[in-house]
C-alpha positions in Angstrom: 17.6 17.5 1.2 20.1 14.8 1.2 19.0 11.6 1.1 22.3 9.4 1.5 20.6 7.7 5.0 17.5 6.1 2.1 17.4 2.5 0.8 15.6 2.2 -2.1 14.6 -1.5 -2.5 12.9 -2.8 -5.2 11.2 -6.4 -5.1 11.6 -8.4 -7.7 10.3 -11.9 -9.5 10.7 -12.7 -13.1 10.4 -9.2 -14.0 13.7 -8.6 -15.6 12.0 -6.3 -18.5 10.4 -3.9 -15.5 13.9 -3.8 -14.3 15.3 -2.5 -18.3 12.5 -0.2 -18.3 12.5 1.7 -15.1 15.2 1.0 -13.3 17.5 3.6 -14.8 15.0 6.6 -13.8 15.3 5.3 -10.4 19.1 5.8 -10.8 19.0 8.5 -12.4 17.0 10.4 -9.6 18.1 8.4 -6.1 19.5 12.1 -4.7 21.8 9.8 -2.9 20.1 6.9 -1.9 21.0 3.7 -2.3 19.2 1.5 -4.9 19.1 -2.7 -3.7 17.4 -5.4 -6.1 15.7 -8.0 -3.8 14.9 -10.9 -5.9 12.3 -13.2 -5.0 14.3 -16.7 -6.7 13.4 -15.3 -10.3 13.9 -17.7 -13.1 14.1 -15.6 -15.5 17.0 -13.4 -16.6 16.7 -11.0 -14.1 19.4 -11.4 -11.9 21.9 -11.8 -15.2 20.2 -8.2 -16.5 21.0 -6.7 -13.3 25.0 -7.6 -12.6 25.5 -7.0 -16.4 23.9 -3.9 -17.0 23.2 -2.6 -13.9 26.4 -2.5 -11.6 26.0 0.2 -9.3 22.3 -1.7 -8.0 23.0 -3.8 -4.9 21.4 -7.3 -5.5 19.9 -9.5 -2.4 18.7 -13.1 -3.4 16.4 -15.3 -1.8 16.6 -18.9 -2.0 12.3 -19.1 -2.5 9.7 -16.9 -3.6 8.7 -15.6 -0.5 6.1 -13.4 -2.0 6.1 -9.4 -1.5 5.7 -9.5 2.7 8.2 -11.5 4.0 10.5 -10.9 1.1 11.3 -7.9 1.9 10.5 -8.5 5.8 13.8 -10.8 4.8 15.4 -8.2 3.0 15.4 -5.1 4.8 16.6 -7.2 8.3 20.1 -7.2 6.2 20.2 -2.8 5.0 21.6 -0.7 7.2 19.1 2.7 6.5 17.3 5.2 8.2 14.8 5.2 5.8 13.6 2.4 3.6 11.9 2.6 0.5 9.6 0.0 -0.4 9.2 0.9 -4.4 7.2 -1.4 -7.0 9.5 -2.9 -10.1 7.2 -1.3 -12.3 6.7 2.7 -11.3 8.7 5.2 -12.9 10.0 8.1 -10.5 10.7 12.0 -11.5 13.2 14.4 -10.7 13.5 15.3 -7.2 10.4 13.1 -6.0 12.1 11.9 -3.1 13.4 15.0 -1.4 10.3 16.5 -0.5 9.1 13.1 1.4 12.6 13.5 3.7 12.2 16.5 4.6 9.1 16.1 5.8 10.1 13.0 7.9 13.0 15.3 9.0 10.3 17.8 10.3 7.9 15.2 11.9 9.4 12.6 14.1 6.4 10.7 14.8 5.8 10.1 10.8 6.5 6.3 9.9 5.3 5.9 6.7 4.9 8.4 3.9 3.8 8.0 0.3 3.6 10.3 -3.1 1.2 11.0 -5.9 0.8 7.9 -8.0 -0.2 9.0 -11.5 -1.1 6.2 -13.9 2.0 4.7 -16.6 -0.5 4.5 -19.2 -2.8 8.0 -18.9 -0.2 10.1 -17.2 -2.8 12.7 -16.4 -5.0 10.2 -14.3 -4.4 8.9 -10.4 -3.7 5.2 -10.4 -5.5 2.8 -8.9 -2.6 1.7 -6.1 -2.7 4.3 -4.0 -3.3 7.7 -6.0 -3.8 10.8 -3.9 -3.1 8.9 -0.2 -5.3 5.5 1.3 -8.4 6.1 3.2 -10.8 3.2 4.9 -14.2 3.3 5.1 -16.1 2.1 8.7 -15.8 -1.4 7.3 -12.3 -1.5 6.7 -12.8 -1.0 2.8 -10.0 0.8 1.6 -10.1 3.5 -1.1 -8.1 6.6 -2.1 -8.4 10.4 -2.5 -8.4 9.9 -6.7 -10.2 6.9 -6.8 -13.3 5.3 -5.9 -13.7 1.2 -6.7 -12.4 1.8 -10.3 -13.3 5.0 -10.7 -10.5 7.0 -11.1 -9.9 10.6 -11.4 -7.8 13.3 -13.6 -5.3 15.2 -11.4 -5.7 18.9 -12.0 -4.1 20.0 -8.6 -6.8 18.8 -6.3 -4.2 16.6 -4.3 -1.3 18.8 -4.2 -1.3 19.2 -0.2 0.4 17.3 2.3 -1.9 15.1 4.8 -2.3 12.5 7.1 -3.7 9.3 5.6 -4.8 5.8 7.1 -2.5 4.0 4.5 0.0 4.9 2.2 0.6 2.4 -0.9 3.0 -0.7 -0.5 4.1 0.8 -4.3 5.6 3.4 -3.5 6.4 4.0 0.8 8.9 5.1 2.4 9.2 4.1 6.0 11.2 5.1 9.1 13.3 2.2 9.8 12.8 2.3 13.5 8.9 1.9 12.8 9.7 -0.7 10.4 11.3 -2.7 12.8 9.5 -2.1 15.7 6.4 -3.2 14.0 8.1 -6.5 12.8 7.5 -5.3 8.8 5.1 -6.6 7.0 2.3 -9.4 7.9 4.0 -12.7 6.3 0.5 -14.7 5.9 -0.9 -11.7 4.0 1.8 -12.8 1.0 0.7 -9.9 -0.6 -1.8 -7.5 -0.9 -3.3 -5.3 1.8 0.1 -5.6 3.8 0.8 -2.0 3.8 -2.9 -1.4 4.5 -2.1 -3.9 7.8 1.6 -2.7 8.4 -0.2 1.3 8.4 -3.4 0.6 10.7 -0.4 -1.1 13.3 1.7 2.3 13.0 -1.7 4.7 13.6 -2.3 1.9 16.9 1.1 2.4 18.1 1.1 6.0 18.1 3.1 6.4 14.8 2.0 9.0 11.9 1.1 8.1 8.2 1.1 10.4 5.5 0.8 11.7 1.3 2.7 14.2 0.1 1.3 15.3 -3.2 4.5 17.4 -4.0 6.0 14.0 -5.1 4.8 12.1 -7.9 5.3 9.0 -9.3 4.1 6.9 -12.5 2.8 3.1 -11.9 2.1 0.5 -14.3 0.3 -1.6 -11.8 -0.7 -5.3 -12.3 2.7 -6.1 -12.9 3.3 -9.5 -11.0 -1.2 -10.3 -10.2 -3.9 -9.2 -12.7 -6.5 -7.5 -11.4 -8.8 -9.7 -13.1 -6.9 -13.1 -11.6 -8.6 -15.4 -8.9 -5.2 -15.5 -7.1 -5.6 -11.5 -6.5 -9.6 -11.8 -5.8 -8.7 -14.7 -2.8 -5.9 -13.0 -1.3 -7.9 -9.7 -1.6 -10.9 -10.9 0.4 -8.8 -13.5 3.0 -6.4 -10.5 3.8 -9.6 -8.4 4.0 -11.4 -10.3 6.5 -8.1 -10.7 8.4 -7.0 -6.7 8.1 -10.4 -5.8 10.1 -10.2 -8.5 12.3 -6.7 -7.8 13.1 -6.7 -4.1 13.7 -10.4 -3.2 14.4 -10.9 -2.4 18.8 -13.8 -5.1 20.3 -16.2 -2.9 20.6 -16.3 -2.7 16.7 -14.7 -5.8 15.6 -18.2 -8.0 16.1 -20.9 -5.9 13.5 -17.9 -4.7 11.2 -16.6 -8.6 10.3 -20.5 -9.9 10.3 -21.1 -7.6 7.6 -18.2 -7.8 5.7 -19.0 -11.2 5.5 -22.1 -10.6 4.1 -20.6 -7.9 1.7 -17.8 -10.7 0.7 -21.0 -13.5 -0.1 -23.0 -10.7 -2.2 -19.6 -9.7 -4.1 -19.4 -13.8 -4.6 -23.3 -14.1 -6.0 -22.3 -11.3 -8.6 -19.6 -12.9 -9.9 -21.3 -15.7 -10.4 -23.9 -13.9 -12.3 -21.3 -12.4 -14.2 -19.9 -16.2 -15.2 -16.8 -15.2 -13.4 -16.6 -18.4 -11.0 -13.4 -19.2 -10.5 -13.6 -15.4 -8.7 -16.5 -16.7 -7.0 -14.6 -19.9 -5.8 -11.8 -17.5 -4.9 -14.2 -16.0 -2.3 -15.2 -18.9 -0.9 -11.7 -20.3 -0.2 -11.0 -17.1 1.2 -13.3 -17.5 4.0 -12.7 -21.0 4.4 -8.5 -20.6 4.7 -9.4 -17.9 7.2 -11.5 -19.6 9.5 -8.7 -22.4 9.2 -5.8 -20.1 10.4 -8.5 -18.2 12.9 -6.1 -19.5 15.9 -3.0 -16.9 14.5 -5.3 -14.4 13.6 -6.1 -14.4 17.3 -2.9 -14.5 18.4 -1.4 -11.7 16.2 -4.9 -9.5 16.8 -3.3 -10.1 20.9 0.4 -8.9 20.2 -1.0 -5.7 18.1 -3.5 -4.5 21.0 -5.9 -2.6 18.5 -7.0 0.6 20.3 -8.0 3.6 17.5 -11.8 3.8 17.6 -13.5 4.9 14.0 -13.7 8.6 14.9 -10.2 8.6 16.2 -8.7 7.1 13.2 -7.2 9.4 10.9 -7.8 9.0 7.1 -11.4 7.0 7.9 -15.0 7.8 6.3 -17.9 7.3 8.8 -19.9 6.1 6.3 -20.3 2.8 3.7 -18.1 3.2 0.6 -20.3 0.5 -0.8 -23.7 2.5 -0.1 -22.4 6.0 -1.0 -20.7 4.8 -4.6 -23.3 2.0 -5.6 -26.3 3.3 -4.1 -25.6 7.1 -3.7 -24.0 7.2 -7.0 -20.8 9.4 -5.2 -17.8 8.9 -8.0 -15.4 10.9 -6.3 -13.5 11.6 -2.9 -14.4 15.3 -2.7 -18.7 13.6 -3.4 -17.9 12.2 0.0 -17.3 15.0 2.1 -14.6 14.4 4.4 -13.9 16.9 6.4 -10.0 16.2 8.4 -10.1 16.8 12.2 -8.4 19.8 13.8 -5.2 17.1 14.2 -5.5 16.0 10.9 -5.4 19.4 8.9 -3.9 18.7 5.8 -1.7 21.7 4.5 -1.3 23.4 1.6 2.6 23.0 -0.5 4.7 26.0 -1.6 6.7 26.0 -4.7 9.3 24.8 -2.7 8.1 22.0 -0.9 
């Protein structure tokens, strides 16, 4: 499959050892596609790094950080593609991993937004935590994937390798039709990051669009690379863009029990961190909620524009039950523990050889 009509685009800030590191595999294995630095106003050495050793990679520069959304929102108004992919600085591609994705875009013209395996860097026989076998949402909005539960995470022997409508697929590795891309304005700019290809992928499923895994693509992620896990700044942005994914995208009918008890979720979450002596995560909660109900007025307005229609059972990639009750309380540690069953329009299918 050729794959000369792909823009690879990377997003970069300070991260000009990412760039040494895994940028050449990218290269090496582009089938075609054209590979585009956008650098978020980096002050380290990564712009230098890439016009010295790293000719053939196109370079966009902002003036600002604009943070991962509206960067490349920014960015990809200025590439002329028919496919754009949005690739994390730090994930290491293999031979052939992108072919298999275009073709299937090539065979489904409703798809918008497709994503591979993601193995973990570190413990290459593991999912990783951004994305892994394809994103599912429980009835509350959490989000999860087939490989991982919370931070439980599971050892790929082969029980991904299909191909399958998701609800999300991971902002680290997705490639996206660039008609959908535009016609859903990219990526939510107050997000900043995190959740925004969660957001950007409920907005597709609402507007009639497809998303999708392919697990006969892989890719390796570091992950962590620009935000700690373990960093207030991820924890509030986390549970702000939470509250404001569900409210966003969820129909009426829903939206009213699913955000009261998120809520409730969020202040339970903040009363074990502070048992845990973990208070500036607490904090982090709190000033989620608060920045929320301060921008509650564009929430509104941007909930209008996107018209959420998709009910929970008409949802693809969505578990009609409580992540948090099934994992903490059920003790379920893996997808398959869950037992989601696709509908008859969401059959996954199985890969050939030649996928």
């Amino acid at each position: 499959m050729d794959c000369t009509d792909v823009a690879i685009v990377i997003m970069n800030w300070n991260g000009q050892e990412l760039l040494r590191q895994f940028l050449p595999s990218v290269l090496a294995y582009a089938d075609g596609a054209r590979v585009i630095v956008a650098d978020n106003a980096s002050t380290d050495d990564s712009v230098g790094v890439l016009r010295r050793e790293f000719p053939a990679v196109e370079l966009i520069q902002h003036a600002s950080n604009l943070g991962f959304c509206e960067g490349y929102n920014q960015a990809l108004r200025q590439i002329a593609a028919d496919y754009y992919v949005l690739l994390n600085s730090d994930v290491a591609v293999t031979p052939g991993w992108l072919r298999p994705i275009r073709a299937l875009f090539a065979e489904r013209p409703k798809l918008a937004a497709c994503q591979p395996k993601i193995r973990a860097y570190a413990a290459q026989t593991q999912f990783e935590y951004a994305g892994a076998g394809g994103g599912y949402l429980d009835k509350l909005g959490y989000p999860f994937c087939r490989g991982r539960l919370f931070d439980t995470l599971e050892t790929d022997t082969g029980q991904y390798d299909d191909a399958r409508p998701v609800a999300w697929a991971t902002g680290a590795c997705m490639v996206v039709r660039a008609a959908a891309w535009h016609a859903m304005s990219g990526l939510e700019k107050e997000f900043f990051a995190h959740m925004e290809e969660i957001d950007l992928c409920w907005r597709l499923w609402n507007a009639g669009y497809e998303v999708w895994y392919h697990g006969g693509s892989t890719v390796y992620h570091v992950g962590g690379g620009t935000l700690h896990k373990s960093n207030p700044r991820k924890t509030y942005l986390n549970f702000r863009n939470g509250l404001a994914l569900v409210y966003k995208n969820l129909p009426q009918a829903e939206l009213g029990s699913v955000l009261i008890t998120r809520v409730l979720l969020d202040w339970v979450a903040a009363v074990r961190f502070l048992t845990q002596g973990a208070t500036a995560d607490a904090r982090a909660i709190l000033r989620a909620h608060r920045d929320f109900l301060k921008n509650r007025s564009y929430w509104k307005r941007r909930r209008q524009e996107t018209q959420p229609r998709l009910r929970l059972a008409e949802r693809p990639g969505t578990y009609q039950g409580s992540l948090v009750w099934a994992y903490f309380v059920q003790g379920k540690r893996t997808f398959t523990d869950l037992g989601i069953q696709p509908g008859p329009e969401q059959k996954s299918y199985q890969l050939t050889a030649t996928s």
